[in-house]
C-alpha positions in Angstrom: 122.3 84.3 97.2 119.6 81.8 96.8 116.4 82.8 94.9 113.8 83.5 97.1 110.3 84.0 97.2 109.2 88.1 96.3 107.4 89.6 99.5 103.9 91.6 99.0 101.3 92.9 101.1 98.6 95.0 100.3 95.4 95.4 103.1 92.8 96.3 101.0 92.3 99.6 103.5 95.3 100.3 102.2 93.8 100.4 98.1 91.0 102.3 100.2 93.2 105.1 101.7 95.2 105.6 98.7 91.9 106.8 96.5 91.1 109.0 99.5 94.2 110.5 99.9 94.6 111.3 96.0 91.1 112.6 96.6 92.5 115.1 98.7 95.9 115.7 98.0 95.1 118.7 96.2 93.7 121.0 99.3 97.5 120.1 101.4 99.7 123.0 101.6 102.2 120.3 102.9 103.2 116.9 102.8 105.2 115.3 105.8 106.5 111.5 104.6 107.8 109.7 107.8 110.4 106.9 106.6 112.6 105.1 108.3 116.1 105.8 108.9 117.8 102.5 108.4 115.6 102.0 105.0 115.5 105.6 103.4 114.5 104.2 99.9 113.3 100.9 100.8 110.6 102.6 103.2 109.8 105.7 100.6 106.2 105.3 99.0 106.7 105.8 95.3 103.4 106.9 94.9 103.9 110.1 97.4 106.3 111.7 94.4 103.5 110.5 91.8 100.6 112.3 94.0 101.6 115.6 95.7 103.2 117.0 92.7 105.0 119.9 93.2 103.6 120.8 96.5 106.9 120.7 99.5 107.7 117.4 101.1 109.2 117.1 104.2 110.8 113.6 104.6 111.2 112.7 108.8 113.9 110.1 108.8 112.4 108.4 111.7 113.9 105.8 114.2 117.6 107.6 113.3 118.8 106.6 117.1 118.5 102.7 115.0 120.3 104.0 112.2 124.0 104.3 111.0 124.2 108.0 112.1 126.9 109.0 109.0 124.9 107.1 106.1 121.8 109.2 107.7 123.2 112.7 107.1 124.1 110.9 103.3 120.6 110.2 103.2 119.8 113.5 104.2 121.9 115.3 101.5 120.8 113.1 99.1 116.9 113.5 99.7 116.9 117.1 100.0 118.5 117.3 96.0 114.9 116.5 95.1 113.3 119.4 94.2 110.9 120.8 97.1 112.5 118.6 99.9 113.4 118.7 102.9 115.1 116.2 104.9 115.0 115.4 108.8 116.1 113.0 110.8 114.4 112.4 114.4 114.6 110.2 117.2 110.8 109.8 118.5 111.8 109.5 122.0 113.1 113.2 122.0 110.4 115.6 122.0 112.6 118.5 120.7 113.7 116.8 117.5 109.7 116.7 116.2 109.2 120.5 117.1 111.2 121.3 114.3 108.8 120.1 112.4 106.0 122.1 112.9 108.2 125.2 112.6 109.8 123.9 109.3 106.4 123.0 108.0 105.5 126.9 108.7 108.6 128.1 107.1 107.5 126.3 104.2 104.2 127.8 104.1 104.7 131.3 105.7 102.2 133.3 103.8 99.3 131.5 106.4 101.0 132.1 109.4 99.2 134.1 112.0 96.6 134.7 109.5 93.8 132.4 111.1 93.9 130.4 107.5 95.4 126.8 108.8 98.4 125.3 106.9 97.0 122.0 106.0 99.8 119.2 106.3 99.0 115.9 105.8 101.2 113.2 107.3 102.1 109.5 105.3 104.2 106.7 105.8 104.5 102.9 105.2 103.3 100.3 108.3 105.2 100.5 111.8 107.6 103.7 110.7 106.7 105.5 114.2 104.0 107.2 112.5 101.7 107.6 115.4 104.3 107.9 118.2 105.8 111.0 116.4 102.0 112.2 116.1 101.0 111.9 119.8 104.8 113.3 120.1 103.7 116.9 118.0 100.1 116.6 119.1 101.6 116.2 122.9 98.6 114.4 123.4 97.9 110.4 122.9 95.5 111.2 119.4 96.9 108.3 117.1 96.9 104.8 118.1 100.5 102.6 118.1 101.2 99.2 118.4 104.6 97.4 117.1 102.3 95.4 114.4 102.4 97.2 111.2 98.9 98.9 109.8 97.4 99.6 113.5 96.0 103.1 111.6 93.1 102.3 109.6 91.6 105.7 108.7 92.2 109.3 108.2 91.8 111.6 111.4 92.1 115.3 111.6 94.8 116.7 114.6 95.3 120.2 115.3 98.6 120.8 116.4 98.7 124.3 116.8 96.6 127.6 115.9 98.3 127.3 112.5 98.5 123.5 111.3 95.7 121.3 110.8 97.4 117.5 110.6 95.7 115.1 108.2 96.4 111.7 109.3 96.5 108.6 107.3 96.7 104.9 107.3 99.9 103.3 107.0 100.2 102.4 103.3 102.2 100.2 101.0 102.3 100.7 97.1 100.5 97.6 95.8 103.6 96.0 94.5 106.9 96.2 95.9 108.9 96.0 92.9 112.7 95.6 94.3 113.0 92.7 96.2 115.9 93.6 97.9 113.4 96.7 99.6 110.7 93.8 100.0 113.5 91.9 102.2 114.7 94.9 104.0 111.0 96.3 104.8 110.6 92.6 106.5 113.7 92.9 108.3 112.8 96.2 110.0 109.0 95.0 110.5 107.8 97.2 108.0 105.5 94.3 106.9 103.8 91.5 108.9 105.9 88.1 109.7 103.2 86.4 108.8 103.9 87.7 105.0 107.2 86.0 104.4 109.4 83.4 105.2 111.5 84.2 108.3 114.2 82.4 107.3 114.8 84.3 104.0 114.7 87.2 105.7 117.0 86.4 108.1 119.5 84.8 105.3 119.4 88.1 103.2 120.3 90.3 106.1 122.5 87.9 107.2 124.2 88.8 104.1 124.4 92.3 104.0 125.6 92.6 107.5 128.7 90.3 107.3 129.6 92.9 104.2 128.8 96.0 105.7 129.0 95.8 109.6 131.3 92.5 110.2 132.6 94.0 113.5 129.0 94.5 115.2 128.5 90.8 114.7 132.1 90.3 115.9 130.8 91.7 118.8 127.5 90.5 119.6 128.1 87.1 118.7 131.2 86.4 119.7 133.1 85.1 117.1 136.8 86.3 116.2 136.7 85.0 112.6 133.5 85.6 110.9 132.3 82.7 108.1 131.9 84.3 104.8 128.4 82.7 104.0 124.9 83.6 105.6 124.4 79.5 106.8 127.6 79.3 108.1 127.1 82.5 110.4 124.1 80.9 111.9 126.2 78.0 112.8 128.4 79.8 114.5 126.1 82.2 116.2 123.9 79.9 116.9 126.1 77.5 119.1 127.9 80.6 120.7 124.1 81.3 121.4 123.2 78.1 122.8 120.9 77.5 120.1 121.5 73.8 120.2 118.9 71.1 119.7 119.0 67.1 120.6 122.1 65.7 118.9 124.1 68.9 118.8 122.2 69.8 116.0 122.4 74.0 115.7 118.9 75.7 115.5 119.2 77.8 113.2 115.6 79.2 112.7 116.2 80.6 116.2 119.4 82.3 115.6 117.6 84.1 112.6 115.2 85.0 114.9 117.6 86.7 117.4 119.0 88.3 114.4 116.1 90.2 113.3 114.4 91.0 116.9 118.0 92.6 117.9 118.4 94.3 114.5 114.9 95.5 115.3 115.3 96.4 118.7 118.6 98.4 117.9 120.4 95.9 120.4 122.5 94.5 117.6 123.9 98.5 116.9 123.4 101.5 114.8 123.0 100.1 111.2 121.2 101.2 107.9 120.3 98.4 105.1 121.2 100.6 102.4 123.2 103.2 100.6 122.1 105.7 97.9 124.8 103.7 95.5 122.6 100.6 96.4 119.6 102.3 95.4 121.1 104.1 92.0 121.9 100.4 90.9 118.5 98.8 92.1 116.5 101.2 90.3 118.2 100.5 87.0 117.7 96.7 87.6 113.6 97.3 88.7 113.7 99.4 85.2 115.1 96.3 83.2 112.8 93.8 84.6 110.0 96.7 83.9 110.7 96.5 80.5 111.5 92.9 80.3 107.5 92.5 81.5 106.2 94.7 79.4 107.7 92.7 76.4 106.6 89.5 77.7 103.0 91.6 78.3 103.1 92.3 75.0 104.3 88.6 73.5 101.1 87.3 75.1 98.8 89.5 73.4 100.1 89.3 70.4 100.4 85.0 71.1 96.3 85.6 72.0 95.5 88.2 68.9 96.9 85.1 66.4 95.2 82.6 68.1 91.9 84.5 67.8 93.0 84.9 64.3 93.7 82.0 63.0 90.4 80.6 65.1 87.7 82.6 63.0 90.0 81.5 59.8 89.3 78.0 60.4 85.5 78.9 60.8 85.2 80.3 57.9 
C-alpha cells in the first residue's frame, strides 16, 4: 500500500469537553461508551479506560445491523474480558435492543434502585456513532440533536430516563491524536470524521484494500465482476466502467467509484461488513507501541542535539 497522509481531527470543543468530563467522571456510577460495530477498536476512545477507572463500562456496539454479525459477537466476547465490561450490540432502529440498557445499567448498580438516589450514567462516544439517535431512542423523546455530520453535539445535557437513571450527555469526542493510521482510515471510511479532513481518495484506496481480502464476494456482487483484480486501482477500473463511471475519451472516473464505495459501505448497501478483527488490533497495538518508542528516542535525540548546542554555545563565550 502506498504511504499516505495520517488523518487528525481535533474541534477544540472537543479539548473543552474532555476537561469537563474528567471533571466529573468521578460522581458517575456508570459509564455507557457507544462505538461502532464495524470499527470496535478503531471507534474506542482510549481515554475512556484512562478516565473512569474502575467504575463499570458498558460498551453499545452500535449500528450492528451495518456490521459482520459473527465478527460482532467476537467483538463482544472479546470486550467483555476487560475487567468491569459489558458488551452490547444494538441496532438503533429497534427500540427493544436499547431497553436493555437501562435495565443492564441498573443491574450494575442495584444498590440505588428504588431508593430515590439516581444512578448517574454518563453516555460517550466518538463523532456520528448514533449517539443521539440511541439517546432520543432511551429517552423516547427527541432530547439530543442528530445529523449525519460528525460532532453535531457540542455540550453536556442532563436526560432523565427513568425514576432511577440520570443520563449525562456529552459531546462527540476524539482523542487528540489518532495514533494507528489504519483506525484513522477506517474512522473516515465509516464517517466517523469529516470528509473535509482527508483525502477521499486514500480512503477509498485503503478500504478498497481490505475489502477485496476480506469480503471479495460482496464486491463480486455489487459490482459485477466475476474475476476480481488483486490491486485497489485496478478494482476501480473495473468497477468503475461496470458503473458507468466513464469520462470523455473512455477514460474511467475513478474518484467517483471511490465515492460509491464509501457512501454504499456507509449506507450498509454494499452488505454487512466490519473493518477489523481483534487479531488486527493485537498486531496494530504492538506496531503503535514501536513507533511510540521510536518517538520518544528521537524526542530525546533532540534534546540532547539542543542541550550540546547550548553547551558548547556558552563555551565559546567564555
Amino acid at each position: 500500500m502506498d504511504k499516505r497522509a495520517s488523518i487528525q481531527w481535533f474541534p477544540g470543543h472537543m479539548n473543552k469537553a474532555r476537561n469537563e468530563i474528567k471533571e466529573i467522571m468521578p460522581q458517575m456510577d456508570v459509564i455507557i461508551e457507544v462505538i461502532d460495530a464495524r470499527i470496535p477498536y478503531s471507534s474506542e476512545n482510549p481515554m475512556v479506560a484512562a478516565l473512569c477507572g474502575e467504575k463499570p463500562v458498558i460498551k453499545i456496539l452500535n449500528k450492528a445491523d451495518l456490521a459482520d454479525p459473527e465478527l460482532t459477537q467476537t467483538w463482544m466476547a472479546h470486550l467483555e474480558q476487560q475487567n468491569q465490561v459489558k458488551a452490547i450490540a444494538c441496532d438503533t432502529n429497534k427500540a427493544a435492543d436499547v431497553q436493555r440498557i437501562l435495565q443492564l445499567c441498573k443491574n450494575l448498580v442495584p444498590n440505588k434502585v428504588g431508593t430515590g438516589r439516581q444512578i448517574k450514567a454518563m453516555i460517550m462516544g466518538i463523532p456520528n456513532v448514533g449517539k443521539s439517535t440511541l439517546i432520543n431512542t432511551l429517552a423516547g423523546r427527541a432530547v439530543a440533536k442528530t445529523g449525519d455530520e460528525p460532532a453535531v453535539t457540542k455540550s453536556q445535557q442532563l436526560i432523565k430516563l427513568d425514576d432511577d437513571i440520570m443520563l449525562y450527555d456529552t459531546p462527540g469526542m476524539l482523542w487528540p491524536k489518532v495514533e494507528n493510521e489504519n483506525s484513522g482510515y477506517r474512522l473516515a471510511a465509516t464517517g466517523g470524521i469529516r470528509d473535509t479532513a482527508f483525502d477521499f481518495a486514500d480512503v477509498a484506496s485503503y478500504t478498497a484494500e481490505y475489502l477485496l481480502h476480506a469480503y471479495p464476494e460482496l464486491l463480486k456482487s455489487r459490482y459485477k465482476i466475476e474475476t476480481l483484480p488483486k490491486t485497489d486501482w485496478e478494482f476501480f477500473e473495473v468497477a468503475g466502467r461496470n458503473r458507468g463511471c466513464v469520462r470523455s475519451g473512455n477514460q474511467v472516473d475513478t474518484y467517483r467509484m471511490s465515492e460509491i464505495l464509501i457512501n454504499e459501505l456507509r449506507s450498509g448497501t454494499l452488505g454487512r461488513i466490519t473493518l477489523e478483527t481483534p487479531e488486527m488490533m493485537d498486531a496494530e497495538e504492538i506496531i503503535v507501541a514501536e513507533q511510540r518508542i521510536a518517538a520518544e528516542e528521537k524526542k530525546k535525540a533532540r534534546e540532547e542535539e539542543k542541550r550540546l548546542r547550548r553547551l558548547k554555545t556558552r563555551k565559546n563565550r567564555k
